[in-house]
C-alpha positions in Angstrom: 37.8 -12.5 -3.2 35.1 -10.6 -4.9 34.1 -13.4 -7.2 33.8 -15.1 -4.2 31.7 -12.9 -2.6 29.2 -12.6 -5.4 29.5 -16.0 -5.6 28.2 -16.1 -1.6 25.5 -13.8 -2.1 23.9 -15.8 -4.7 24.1 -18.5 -3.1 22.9 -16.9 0.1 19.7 -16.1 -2.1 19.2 -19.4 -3.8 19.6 -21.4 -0.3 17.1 -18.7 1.5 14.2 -19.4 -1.1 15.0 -23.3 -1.4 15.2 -23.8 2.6 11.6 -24.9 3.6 12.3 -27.0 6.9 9.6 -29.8 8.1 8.3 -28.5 11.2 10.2 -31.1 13.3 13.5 -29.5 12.0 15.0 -27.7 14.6 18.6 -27.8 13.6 21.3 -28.1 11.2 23.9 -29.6 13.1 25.3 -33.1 13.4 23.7 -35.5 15.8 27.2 -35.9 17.5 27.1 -32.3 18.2 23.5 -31.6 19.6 24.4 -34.1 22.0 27.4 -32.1 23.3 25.7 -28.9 23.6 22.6 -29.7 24.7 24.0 -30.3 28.0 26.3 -27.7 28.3 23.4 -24.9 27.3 20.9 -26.5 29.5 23.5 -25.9 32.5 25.0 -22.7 31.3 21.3 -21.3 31.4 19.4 -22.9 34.5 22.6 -21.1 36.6 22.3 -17.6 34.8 18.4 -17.6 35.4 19.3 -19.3 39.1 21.9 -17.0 39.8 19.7 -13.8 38.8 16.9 -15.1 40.7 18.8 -15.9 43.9 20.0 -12.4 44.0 16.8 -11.0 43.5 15.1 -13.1 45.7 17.5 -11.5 48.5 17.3 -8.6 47.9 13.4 -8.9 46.6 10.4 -11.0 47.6 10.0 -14.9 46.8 8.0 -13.4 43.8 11.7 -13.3 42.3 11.6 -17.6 41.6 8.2 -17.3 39.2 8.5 -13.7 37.4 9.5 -13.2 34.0 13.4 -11.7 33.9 15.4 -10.6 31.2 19.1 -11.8 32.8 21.0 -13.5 30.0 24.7 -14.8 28.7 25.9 -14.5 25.0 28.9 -15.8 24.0 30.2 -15.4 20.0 32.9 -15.4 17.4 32.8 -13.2 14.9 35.3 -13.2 11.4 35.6 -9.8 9.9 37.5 -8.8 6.5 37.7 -5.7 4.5 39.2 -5.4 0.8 42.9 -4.7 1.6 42.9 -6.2 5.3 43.8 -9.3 7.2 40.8 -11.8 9.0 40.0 -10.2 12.2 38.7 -12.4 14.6 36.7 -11.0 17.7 35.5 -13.5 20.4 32.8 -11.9 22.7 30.6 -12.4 25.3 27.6 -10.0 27.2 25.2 -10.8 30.1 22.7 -8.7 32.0 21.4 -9.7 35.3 18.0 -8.6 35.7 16.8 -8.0 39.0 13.0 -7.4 38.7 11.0 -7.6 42.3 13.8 -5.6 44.2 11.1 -3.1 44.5 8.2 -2.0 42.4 8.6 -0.4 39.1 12.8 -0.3 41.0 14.8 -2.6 39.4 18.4 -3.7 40.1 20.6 -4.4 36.6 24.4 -5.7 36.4 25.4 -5.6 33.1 28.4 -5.5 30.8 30.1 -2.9 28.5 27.4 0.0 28.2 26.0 1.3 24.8 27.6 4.6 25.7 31.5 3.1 25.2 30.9 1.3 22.2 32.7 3.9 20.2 31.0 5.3 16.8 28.4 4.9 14.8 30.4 3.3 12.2 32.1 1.1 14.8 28.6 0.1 16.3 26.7 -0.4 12.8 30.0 -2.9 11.4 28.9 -5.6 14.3 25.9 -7.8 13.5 24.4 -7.6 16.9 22.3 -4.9 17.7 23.8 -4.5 21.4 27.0 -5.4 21.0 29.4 -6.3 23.8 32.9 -7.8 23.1 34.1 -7.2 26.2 33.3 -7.7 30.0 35.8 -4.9 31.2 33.1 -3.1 32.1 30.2 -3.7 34.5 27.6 -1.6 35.5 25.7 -2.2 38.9 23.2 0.1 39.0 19.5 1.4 39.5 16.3 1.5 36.8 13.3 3.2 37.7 11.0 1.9 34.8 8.4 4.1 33.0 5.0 4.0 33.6 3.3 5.1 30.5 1.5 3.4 27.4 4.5 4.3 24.9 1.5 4.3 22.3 0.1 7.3 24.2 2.5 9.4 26.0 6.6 9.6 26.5 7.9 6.1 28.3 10.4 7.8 30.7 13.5 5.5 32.6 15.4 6.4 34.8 18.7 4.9 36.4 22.2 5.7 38.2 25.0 3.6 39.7 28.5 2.6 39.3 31.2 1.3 36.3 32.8 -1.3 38.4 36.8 -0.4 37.8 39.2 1.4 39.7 38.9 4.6 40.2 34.9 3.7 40.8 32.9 5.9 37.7 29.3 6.7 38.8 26.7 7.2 35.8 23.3 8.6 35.7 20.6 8.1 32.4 17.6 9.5 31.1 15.8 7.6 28.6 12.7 8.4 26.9 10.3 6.2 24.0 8.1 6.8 21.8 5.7 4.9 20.0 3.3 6.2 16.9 0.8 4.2 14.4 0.7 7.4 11.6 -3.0 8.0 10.5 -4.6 4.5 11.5 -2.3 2.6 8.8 0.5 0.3 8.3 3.0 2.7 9.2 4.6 2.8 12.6 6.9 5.5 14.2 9.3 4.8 17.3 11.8 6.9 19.0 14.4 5.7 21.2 16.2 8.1 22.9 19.3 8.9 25.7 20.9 11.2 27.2 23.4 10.0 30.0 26.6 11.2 31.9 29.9 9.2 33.1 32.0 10.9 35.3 35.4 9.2 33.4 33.9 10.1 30.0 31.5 13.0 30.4 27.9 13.9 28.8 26.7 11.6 25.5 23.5 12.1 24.0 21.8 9.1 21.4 18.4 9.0 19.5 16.9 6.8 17.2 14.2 7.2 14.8 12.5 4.1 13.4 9.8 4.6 11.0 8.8 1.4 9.5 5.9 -1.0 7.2 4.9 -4.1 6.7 4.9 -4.9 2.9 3.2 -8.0 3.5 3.5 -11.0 5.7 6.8 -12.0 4.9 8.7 -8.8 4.4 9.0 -5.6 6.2 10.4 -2.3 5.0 12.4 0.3 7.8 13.9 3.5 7.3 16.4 4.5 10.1 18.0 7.7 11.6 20.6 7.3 13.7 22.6 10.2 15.6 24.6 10.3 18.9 27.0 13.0 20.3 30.3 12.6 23.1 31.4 14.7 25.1 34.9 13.4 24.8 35.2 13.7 21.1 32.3 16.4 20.5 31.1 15.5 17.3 27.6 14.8 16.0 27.8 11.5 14.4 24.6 10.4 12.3 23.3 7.5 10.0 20.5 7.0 7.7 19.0 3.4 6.8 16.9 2.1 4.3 16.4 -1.9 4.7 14.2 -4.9 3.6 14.0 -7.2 5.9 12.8 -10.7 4.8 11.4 -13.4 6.7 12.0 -17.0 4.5 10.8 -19.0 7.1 11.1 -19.9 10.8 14.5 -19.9 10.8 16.2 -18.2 8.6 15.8 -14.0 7.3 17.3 -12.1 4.9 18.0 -8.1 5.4 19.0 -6.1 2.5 20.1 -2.8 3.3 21.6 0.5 2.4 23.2 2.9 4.3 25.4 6.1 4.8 27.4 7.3 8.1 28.5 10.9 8.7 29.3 13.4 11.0 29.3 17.3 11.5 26.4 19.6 11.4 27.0 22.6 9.7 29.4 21.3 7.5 28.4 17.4 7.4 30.9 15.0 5.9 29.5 11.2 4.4 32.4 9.0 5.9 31.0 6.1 4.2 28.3 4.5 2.5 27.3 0.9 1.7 25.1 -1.9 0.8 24.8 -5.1 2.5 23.3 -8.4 2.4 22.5 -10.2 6.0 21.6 -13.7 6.3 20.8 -15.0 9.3 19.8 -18.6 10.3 18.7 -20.2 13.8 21.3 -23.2 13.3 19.8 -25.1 16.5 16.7 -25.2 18.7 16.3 -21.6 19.0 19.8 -20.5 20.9 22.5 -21.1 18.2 22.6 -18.3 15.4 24.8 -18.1 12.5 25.4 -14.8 10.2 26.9 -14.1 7.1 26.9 -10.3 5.9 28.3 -9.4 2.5 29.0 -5.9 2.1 29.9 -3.1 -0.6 31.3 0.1 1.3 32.4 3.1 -0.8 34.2 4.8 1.9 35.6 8.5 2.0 39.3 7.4 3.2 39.2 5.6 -0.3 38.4 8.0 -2.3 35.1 6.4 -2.2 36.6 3.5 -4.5 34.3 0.0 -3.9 35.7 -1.9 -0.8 33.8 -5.1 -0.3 33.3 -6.4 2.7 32.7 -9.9 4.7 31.6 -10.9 8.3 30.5 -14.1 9.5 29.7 -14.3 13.5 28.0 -17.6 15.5 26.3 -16.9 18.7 24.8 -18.8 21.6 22.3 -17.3 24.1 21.9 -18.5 27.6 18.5 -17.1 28.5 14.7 -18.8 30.1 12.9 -17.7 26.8 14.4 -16.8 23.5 12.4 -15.6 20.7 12.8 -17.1 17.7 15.1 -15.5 14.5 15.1 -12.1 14.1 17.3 -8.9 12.7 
């Protein structure tokens, strides 16, 4: 398996700097098969920008059928292997239902599976997608007050409360607060992400993110990240550090080359693990249909920090109005 790995990899690098689509190619699938999913995804996402819309026009104003929403549906398979492990295979989906004109600067969100129960750092960071959701189990129905300020200028403040929908009902409240910096004029920008919410099934959790990132020139762009959240129910500070090159090789397709190490504790912090991974990522078709492949090298503590390499390959549709092209 590792020669085939490194076999992947360089392959991964040889078909990133050899792919230079015509501008009319717009995907990589068979003709037989564009034809079967073009219909399905056109349905699929005129009902969940109809559906969205139709709730928010009744609870709303008619301004609901003609303003901008961020409701969507993802649906994906991912493949996961580690050295010394069976294939596991993880079918997902996530949507969000946003409900924009229910009142101003008041909006009404109905979402899946929360950021604040999807486990651990290292748990969050070994999915591809950044807002990962493999589950609908949970739904939130709930309340955002969005911020008012210029993130550039002052602390962008959200608030929101509502409800899990399970049984016993669990209300939640959030705080959420970001931050945006451009150090001393230059390329360099600083953002902070932060959260501090309550469950009443789960108790307090508290996240933050600091993103201090360049661009190198107009292809690549170089990040370092800092990662740390605490739980209530395990109460442990939990932290990551990132360095990664992310790589744009055209309109399609990036690469992401990064390194990384996950903890926890404070006054006597522990590295778990540590690793280097390769990301390819590739818009197989018109925009909506993604495909991933992630080589990995973990040197985790469990294993005496012996090598462990690592593989996950993931597809992914999205179901949304408007859908920005590839990105990490």
């Amino acid at each position: 398996m590792r020669k085939t790995l490194i076999a992947l990899i360089a392959s991964l690098s040889l078909t990133a700097h050899a792919d230079t689509p015509a501008p009319s190619d717009d995907s990589d699938l068979p003709e037989w098969v564009e034809k079967q999913i073009g219909p399905f995804h056109a349905t699929m996402t005129d009902w969940v920008d109809g559906t969205s819309r139709s709730i928010d026009g009744f609870f709303g104003t008619t301004d609901a059928l003609t303003v901008d929403s961020d409701s969507y549906l993802r649906i994906s398979q991912e493949l996961a292997w580690k050295e010394g492990e069976e294939f596991d295979q993880d079918l997902g989906a996530r949507f969000r239902l946003d409900l924009p004109t229910t009142e101003e600067r008041l909006r009404l969100i109905i979402e899946s599976e929360p950021d604040e129960t999807r486990g651990t750092l290292d748990e969050q960071e070994s999915s591809l997608a950044d807002d990962r959701g493999n589950s609908i189990e949970d739904v939130l129905v709930g309340l955002r007050h969005l911020g008012e300020g210029d993130r550039t200028r002052e602390w962008d403040t959200e608030l929101g409360a509502g409800i899990k929908v399970r049984l016993p009902l669990d209300p939640y409240a959030r705080l959420s607060t970001q931050r945006l910096w451009t150090l001393n004029d230059g390329p360099w920008k600083l953002h902070s992400d932060n959260r501090f919410s309550w469950f009443n099934e789960d108790g307090f959790s508290a996240r933050t993110r600091w993103d201090l990132g360049s661009l190198v020139d107009e292809k690549r762009h170089l990040r370092f990240i800092s990662n740390a959240q605490w739980r209530e129910e395990v109460d442990t500070l939990e932290f990551r550090q990132v360095a990664e090159l992310n790589q744009r090789v055209n309109s399609r397709s990036v690469l992401r080359y990064s390194a990384a190490v996950l903890g926890e504790g404070l006054s006597h912090a522990t590295i778990e693990d540590s690793y280097l991974q390769l990301r390819f990522r590739r818009d197989i078709h018109k925009g909506f249909t993604f495909l991933d492949v992630a080589p990995a090298l973990h040197f985790p503590r469990d294993a005496d920090r012996e090598p462990r390499w690592a593989l996950t390959l993931r597809v992914e549709m999205y179901f949304r109005r408007f859908i920005d092209r590839v990105t990490l």
